[in-house]
C-alpha positions as CSV (number, residue, x, y, z in Angstrom):
1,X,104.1,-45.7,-0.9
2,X,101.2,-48.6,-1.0
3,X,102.0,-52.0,-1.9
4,X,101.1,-53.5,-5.8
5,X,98.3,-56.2,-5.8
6,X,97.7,-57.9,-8.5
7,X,95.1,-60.6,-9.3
8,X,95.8,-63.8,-11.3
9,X,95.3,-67.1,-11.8
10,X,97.6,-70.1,-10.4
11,X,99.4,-72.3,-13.3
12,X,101.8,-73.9,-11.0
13,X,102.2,-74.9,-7.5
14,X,105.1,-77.5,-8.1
15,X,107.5,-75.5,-5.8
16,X,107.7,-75.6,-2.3
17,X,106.3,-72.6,-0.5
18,X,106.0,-70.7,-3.9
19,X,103.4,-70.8,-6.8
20,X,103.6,-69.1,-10.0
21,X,100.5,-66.8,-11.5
22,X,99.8,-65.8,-14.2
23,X,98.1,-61.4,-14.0
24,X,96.6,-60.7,-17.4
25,X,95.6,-57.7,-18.6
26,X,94.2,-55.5,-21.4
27,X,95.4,-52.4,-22.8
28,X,94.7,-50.7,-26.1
29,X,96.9,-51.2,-29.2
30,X,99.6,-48.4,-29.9
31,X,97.9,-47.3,-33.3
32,X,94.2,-49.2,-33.6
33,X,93.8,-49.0,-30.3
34,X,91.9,-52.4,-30.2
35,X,92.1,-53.8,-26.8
36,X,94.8,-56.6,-26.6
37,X,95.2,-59.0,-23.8
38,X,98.8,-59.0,-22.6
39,X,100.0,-61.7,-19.6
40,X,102.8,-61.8,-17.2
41,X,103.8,-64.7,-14.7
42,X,104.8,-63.7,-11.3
43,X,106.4,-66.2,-8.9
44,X,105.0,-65.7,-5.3
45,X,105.3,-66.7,-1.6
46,X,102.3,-69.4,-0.6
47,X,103.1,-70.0,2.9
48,X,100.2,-70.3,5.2
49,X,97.8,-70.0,2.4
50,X,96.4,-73.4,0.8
51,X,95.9,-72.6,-3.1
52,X,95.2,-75.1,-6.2
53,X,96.1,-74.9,-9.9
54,X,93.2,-73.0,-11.8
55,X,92.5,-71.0,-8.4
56,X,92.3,-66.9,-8.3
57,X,94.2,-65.6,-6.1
58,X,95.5,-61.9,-5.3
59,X,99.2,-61.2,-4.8
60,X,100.8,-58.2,-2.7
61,X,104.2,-56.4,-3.4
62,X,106.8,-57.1,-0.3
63,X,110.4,-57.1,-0.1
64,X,112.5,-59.4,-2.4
65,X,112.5,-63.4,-1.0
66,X,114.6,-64.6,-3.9
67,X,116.1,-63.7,-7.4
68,X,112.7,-63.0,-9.1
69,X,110.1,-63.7,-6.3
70,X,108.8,-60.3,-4.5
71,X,104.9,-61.1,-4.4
72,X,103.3,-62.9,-1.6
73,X,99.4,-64.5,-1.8
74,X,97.6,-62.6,0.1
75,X,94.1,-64.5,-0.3
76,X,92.8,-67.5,-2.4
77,X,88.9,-67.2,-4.1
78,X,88.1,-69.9,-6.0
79,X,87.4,-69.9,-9.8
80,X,84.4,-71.5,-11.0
81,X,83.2,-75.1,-9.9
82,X,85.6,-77.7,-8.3
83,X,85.0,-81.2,-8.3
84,X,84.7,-81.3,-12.8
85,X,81.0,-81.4,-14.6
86,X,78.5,-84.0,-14.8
């Protein structure tokens, strides 16, 4: 069976070896079906990858680390400009 990846953005990286992301999606309403935007935060492994809040990573499925961390970062591609605007 192949592995889940998921892409998101990184809210927090206040633990150690593990950030949290947030993987938002749209699918169609039940009955309009207008597209709605539905979000989900995933807490996953950052060791040996350097990531920053705001950052877009991608996450891969692997086996379960902890009680509700079972995504690692894979690779970090940076969202929009860094250093603020002028």
């Amino acid at each position: 069976m192949a592995h889940k990846t998921l892409t998101g953005i990184v809210i927090s990286t206040k633990m150690v070896g593990s950030v949290t992301v947030e993987v938002t999606r749209k699918t169609p309403h039940p009955l309009y079906r207008k597209l709605i935007t539905r979000s989900k935060k995933y807490i996953a492994d950052s060791r040996g990858v350097d990531v920053k809040e705001g950052q877009e990573v991608t996450l891969v499925e692997t086996r379960k680390m902890a009680g509700n961390k079972h995504f690692a970062v894979t690779r970090s591609a940076s969202s929009g400009q860094e250093g603020g605007k002028k």
